[in-house]
Each structure stands twice: as C-alpha cells, then as structure tokens.
N, CA, C and O atoms as a GROMACS GRO file, in nm:
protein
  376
    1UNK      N    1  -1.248   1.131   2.286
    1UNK     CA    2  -1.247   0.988   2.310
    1UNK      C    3  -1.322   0.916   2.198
    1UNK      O    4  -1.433   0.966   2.178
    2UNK      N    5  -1.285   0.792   2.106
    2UNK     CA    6  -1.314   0.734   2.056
    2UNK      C    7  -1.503   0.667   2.092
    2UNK      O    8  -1.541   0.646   2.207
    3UNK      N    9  -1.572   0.651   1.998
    3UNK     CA   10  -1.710   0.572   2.010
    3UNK      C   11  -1.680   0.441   2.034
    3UNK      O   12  -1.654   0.370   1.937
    4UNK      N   13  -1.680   0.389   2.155
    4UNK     CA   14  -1.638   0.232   2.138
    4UNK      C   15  -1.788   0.166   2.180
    4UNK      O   16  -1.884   0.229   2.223
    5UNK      N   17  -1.778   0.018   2.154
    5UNK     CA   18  -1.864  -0.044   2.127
    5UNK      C   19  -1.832  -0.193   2.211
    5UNK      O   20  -1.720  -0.242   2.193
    6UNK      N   21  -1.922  -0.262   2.298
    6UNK     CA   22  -1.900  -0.397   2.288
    6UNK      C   23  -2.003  -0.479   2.287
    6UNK      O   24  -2.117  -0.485   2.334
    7UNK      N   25  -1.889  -0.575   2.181
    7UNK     CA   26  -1.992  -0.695   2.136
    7UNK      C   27  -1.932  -0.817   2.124
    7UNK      O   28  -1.810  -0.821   2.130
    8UNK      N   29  -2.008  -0.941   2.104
    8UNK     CA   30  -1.958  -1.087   2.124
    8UNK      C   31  -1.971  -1.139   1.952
    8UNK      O   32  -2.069  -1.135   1.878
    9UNK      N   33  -1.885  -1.170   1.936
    9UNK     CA   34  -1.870  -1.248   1.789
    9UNK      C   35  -1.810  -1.358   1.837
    9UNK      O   36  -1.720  -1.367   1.921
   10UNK      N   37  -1.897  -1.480   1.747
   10UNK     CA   38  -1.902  -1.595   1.733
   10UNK      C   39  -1.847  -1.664   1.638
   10UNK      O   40  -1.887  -1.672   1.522
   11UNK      N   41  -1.682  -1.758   1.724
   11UNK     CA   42  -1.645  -1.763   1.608
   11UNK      C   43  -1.605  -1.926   1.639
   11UNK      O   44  -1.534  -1.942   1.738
   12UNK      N   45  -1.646  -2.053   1.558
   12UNK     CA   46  -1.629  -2.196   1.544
   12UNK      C   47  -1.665  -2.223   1.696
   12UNK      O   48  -1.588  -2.280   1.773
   13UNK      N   49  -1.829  -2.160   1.741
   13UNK     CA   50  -1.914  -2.222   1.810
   13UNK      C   51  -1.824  -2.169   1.956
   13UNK      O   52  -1.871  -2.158   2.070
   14UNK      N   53  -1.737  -2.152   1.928
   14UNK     CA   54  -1.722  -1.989   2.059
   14UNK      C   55  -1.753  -1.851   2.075
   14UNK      O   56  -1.725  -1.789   1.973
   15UNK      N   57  -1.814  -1.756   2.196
   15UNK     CA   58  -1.846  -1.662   2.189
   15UNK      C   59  -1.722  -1.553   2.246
   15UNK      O   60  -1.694  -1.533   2.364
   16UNK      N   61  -1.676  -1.507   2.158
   16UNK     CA   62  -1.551  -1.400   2.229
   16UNK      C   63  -1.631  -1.255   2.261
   16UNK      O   64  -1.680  -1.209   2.158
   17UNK      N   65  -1.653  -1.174   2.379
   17UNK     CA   66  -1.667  -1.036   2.382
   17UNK      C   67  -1.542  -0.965   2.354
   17UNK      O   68  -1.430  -0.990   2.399
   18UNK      N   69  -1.586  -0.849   2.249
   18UNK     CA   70  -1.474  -0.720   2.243
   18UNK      C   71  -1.515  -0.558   2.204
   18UNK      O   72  -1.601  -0.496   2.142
   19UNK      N   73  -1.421  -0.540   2.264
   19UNK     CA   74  -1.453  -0.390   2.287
   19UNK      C   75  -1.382  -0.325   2.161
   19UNK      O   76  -1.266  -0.340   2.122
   20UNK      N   77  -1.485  -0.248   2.108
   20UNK     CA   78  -1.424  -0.193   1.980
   20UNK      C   79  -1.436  -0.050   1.941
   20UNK      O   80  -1.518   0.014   2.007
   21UNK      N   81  -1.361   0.025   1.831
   21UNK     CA   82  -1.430   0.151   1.787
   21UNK      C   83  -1.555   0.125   1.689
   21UNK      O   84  -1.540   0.063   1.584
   22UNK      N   85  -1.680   0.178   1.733
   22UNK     CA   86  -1.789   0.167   1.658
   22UNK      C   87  -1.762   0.144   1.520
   22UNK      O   88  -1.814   0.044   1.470
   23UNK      N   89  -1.693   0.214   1.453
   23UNK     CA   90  -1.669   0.213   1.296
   23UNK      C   91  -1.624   0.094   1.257
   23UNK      O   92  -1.655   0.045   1.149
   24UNK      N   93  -1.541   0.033   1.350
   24UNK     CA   94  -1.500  -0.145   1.294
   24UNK      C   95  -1.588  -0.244   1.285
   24UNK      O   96  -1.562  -0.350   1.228
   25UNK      N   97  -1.697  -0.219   1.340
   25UNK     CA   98  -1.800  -0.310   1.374
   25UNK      C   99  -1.827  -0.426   1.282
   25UNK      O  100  -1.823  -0.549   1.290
   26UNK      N  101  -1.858  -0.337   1.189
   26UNK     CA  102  -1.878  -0.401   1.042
   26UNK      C  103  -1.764  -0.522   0.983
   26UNK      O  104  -1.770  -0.641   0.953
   27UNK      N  105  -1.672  -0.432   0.987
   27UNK     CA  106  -1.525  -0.516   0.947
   27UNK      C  107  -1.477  -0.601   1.047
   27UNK      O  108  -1.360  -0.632   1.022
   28UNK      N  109  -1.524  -0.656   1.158
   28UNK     CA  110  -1.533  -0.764   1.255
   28UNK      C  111  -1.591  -0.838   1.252
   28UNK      O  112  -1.558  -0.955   1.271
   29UNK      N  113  -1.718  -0.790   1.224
   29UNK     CA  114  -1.818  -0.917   1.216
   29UNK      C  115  -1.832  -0.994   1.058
   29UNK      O  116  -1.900  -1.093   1.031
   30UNK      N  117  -1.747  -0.916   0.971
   30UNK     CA  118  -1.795  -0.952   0.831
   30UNK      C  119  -1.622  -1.084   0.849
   30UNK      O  120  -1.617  -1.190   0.786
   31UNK      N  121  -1.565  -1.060   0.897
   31UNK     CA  122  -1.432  -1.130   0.937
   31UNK      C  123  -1.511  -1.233   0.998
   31UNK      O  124  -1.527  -1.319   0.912
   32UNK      N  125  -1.544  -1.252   1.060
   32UNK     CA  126  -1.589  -1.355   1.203
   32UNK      C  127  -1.697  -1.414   1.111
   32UNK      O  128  -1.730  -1.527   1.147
   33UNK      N  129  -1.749  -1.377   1.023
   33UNK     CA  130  -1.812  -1.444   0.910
   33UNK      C  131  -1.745  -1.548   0.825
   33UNK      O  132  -1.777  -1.666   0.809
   34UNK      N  133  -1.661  -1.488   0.783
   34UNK     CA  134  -1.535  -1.522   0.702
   34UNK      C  135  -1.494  -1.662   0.728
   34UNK      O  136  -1.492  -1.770   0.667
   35UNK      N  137  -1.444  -1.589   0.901
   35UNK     CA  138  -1.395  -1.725   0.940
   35UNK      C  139  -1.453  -1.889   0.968
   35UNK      O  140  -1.398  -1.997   0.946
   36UNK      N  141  -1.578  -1.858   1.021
   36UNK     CA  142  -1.705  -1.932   1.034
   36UNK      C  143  -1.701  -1.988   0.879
   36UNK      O  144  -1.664  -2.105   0.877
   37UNK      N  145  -1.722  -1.947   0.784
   37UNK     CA  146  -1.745  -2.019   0.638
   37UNK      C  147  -1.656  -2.089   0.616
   37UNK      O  148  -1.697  -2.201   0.587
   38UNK      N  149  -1.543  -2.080   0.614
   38UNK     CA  150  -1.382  -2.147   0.618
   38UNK      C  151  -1.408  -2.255   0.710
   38UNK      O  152  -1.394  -2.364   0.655
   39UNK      N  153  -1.447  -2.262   0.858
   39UNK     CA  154  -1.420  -2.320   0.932
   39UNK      C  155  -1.547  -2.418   0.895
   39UNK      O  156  -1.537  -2.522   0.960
   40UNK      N  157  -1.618  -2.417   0.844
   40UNK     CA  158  -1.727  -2.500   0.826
   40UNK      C  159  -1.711  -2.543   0.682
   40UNK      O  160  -1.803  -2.614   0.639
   41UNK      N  161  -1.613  -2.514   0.600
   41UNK     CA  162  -1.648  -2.551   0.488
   41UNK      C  163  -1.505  -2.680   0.521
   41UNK      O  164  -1.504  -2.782   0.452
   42UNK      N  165  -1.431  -2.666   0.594
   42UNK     CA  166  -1.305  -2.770   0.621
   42UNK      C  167  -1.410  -2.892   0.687
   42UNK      O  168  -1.408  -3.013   0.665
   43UNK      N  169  -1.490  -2.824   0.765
   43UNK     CA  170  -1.560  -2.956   0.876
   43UNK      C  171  -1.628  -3.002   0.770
   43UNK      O  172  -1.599  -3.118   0.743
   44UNK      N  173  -1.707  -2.953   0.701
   44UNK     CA  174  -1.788  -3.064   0.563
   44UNK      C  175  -1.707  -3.148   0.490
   44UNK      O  176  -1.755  -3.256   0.458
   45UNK      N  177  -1.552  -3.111   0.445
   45UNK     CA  178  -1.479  -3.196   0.402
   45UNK      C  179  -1.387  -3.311   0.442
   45UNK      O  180  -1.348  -3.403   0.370
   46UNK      N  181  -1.359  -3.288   0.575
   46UNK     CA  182  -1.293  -3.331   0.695
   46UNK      C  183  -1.338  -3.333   0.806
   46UNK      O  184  -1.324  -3.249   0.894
   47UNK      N  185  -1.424  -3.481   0.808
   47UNK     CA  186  -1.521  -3.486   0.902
   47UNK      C  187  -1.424  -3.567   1.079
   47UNK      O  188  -1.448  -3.565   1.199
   48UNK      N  189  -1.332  -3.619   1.001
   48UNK     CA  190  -1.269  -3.693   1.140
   48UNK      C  191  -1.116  -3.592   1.198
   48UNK      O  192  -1.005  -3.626   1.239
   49UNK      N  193  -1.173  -3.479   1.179
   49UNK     CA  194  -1.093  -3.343   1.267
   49UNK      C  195  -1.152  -3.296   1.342
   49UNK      O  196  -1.275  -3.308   1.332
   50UNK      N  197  -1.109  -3.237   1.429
   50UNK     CA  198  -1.163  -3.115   1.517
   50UNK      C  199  -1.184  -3.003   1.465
   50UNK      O  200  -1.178  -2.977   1.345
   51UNK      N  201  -1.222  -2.892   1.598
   51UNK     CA  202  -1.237  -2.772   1.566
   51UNK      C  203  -1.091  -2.708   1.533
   51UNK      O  204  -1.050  -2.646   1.435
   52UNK      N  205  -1.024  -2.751   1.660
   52UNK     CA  206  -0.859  -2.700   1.611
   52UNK      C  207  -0.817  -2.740   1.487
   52UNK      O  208  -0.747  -2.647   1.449
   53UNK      N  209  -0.818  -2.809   1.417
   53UNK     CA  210  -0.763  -2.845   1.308
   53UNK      C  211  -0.871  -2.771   1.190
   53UNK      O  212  -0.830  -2.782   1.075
   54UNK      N  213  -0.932  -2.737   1.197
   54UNK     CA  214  -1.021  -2.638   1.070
   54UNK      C  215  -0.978  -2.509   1.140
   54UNK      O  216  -0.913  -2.440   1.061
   55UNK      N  217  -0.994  -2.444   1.279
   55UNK     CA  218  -0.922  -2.304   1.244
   55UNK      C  219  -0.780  -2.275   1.237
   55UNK      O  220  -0.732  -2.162   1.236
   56UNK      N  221  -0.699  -2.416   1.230
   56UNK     CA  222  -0.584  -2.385   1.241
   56UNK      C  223  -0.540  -2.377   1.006
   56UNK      O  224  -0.457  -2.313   0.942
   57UNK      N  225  -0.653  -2.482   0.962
   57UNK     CA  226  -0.661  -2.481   0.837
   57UNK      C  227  -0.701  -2.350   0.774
   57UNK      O  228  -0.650  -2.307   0.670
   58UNK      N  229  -0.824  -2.269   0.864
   58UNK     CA  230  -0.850  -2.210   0.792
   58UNK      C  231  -0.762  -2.082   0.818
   58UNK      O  232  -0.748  -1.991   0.736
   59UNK      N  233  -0.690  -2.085   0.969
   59UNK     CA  234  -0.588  -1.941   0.976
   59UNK      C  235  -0.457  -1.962   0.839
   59UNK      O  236  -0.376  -1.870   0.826
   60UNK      N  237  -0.451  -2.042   0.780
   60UNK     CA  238  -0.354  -2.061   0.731
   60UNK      C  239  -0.373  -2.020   0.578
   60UNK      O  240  -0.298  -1.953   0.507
   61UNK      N  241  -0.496  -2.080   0.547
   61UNK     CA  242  -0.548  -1.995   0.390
   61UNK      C  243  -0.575  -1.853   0.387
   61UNK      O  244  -0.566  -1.794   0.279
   62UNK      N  245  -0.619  -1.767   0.530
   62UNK     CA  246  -0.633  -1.648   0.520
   62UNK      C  247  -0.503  -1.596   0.520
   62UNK      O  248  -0.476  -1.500   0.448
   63UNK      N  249  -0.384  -1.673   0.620
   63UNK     CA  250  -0.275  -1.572   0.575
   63UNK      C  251  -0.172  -1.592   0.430
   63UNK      O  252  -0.079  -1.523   0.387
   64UNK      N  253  -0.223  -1.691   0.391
   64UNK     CA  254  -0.154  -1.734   0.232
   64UNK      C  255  -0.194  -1.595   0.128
   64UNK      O  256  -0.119  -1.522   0.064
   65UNK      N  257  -0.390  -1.592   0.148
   65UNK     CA  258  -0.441  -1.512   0.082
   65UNK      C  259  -0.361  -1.342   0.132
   65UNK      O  260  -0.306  -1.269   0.049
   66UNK      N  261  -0.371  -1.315   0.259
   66UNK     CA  262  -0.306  -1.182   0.267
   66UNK      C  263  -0.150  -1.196   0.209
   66UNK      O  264  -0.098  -1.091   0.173
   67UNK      N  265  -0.057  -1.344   0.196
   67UNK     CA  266   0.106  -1.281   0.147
   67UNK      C  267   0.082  -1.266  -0.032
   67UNK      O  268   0.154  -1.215  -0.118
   68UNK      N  269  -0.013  -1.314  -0.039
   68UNK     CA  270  -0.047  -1.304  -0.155
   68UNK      C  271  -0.050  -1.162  -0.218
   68UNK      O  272   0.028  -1.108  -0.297
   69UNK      N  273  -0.194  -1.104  -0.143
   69UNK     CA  274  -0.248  -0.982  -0.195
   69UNK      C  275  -0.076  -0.859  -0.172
   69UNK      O  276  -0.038  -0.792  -0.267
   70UNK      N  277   0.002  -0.856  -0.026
   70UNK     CA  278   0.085  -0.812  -0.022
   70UNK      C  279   0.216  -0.827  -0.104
   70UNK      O  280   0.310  -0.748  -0.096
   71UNK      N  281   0.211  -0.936  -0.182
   71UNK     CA  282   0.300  -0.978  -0.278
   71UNK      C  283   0.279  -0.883  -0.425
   71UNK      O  284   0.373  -0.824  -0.480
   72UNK      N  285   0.100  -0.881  -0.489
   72UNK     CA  286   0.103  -0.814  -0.532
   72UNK      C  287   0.070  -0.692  -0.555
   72UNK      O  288   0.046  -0.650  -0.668
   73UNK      N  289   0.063  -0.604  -0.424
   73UNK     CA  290   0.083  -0.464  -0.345
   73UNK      C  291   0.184  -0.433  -0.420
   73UNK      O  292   0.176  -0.354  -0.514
   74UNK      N  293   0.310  -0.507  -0.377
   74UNK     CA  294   0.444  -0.474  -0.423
   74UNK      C  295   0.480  -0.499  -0.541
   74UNK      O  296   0.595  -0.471  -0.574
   75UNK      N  297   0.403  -0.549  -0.622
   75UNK     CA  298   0.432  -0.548  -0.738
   75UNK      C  299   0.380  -0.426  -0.843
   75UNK      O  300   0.438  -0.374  -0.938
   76UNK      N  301   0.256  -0.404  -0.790
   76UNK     CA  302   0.270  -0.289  -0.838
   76UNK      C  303   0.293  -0.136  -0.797
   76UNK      O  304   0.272  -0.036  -0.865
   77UNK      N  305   0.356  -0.150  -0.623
   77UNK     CA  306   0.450  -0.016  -0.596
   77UNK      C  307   0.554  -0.026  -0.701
   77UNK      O  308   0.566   0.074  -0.772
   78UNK      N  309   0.629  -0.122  -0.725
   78UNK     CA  310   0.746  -0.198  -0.798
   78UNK      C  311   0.749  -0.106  -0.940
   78UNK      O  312   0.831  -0.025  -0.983
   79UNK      N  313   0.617  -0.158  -0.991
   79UNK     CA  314   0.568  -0.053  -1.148
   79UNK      C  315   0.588   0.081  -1.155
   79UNK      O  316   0.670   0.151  -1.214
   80UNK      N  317   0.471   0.109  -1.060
   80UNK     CA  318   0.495   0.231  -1.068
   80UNK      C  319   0.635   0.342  -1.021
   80UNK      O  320   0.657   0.460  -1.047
   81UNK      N  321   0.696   0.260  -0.956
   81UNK     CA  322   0.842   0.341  -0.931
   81UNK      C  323   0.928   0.284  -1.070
   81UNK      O  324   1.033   0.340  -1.100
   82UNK      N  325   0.877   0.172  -1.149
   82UNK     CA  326   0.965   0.190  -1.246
   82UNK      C  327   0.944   0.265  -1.369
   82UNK      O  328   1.030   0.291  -1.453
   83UNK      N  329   0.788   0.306  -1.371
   83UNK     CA  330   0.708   0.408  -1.473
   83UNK      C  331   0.792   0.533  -1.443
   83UNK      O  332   0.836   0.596  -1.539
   84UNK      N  333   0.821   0.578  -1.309
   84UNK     CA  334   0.849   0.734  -1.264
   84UNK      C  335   0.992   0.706  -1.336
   84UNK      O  336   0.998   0.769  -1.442
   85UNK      N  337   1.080   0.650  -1.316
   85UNK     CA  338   1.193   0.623  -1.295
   85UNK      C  339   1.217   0.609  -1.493
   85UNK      O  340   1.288   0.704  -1.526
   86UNK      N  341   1.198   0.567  -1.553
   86UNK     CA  342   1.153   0.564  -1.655
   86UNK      C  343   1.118   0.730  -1.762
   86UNK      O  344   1.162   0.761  -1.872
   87UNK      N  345   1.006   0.816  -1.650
   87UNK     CA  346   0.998   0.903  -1.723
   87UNK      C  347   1.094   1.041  -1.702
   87UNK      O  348   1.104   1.151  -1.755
   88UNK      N  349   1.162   0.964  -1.584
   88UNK     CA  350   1.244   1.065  -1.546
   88UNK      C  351   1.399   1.060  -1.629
   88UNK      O  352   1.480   1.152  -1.642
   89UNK      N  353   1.407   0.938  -1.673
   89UNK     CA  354   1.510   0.862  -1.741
   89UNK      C  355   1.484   0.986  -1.940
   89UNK      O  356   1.566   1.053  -2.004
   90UNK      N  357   1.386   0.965  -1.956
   90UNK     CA  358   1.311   1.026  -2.059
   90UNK      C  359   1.354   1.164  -2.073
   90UNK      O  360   1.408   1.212  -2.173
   91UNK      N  361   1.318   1.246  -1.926
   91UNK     CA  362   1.311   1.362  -1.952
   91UNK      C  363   1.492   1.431  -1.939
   91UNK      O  364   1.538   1.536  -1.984
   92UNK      N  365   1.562   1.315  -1.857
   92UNK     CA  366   1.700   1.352  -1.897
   92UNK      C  367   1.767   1.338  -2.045
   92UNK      O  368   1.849   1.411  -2.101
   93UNK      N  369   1.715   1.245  -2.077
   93UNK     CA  370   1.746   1.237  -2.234
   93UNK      C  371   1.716   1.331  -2.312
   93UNK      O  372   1.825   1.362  -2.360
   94UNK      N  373   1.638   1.397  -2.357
   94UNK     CA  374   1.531   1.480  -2.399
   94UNK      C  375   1.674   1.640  -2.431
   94UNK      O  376   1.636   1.750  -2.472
   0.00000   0.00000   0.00000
C-alpha cells in the first residue's frame, strides 16, 4: 500500500484538504504556490476583479505555458526521429 498523506493547501484564500502519496507532497504544495503568486500577481494589477477572474486568468497562463512546453516536447521527439531516420538513410547509402 502506498504512504499516503493528508494535508490542506491553500489556494486564493481557500483551504482544500487532500489525500496524497507522501512523495507528491512537495510537488503540490510548490504548485499551490505557483498558483497563489499568479493569483496575486493578477489581483495587484486588476484590482476591480474578483477572485474568480484571477484564477480563472491565472488557470489559463498555466495551461498556455504547459501547450507550450508540450509543443516543444514534440519538437524535439520530431528531431530526433529525424536524426535516426537520417542515419539510417546514411547507412543504406553507404
């Protein structure tokens, strides 16, 4: 059985409890950090919004940033299957 863990992370002045595997701990709360900085850095700029409207701002830059990073994931699976493909191209020639 898994080490699970529960704990409450605080996130835009709400407290959520969750039950977790110990080892995520870190990578939850450093998230719930994340989000908190985002969500407070929209409220300093945009003072006549709500809370919904900064985590709905800030869910939206985190998932830009992940199609991003997954955009260039694939760019360089992309490479490297065209490096193989390439040396395999090579070694038929040869």
């Amino acid at each position: 059985m898994e080490d699970m863990l529960s704990i409450k992370v605080q996130i835009a002045e709400r407290f959520y409890p969750l039950k977790i595997k110990r080892q995520d701990e870190e990578k939850i709360r450093k998230a719930s950090n994340l989000i908190n900085d985002k969500v407070l850095q929209y409220k300093q700029r945009y003072t006549d919004k709500d809370t919904q409207d900064f985590m709905a701002m800030a869910a939206l830059q985190f998932v830009i940033n992940l199609i991003d990073c997954e955009q260039q994931q694939n760019v360089v699976s992309l490479e490297e299957e065209l490096g193989n493909l390439s040396s395999e191209l090579d070694d038929l020639l040869k």
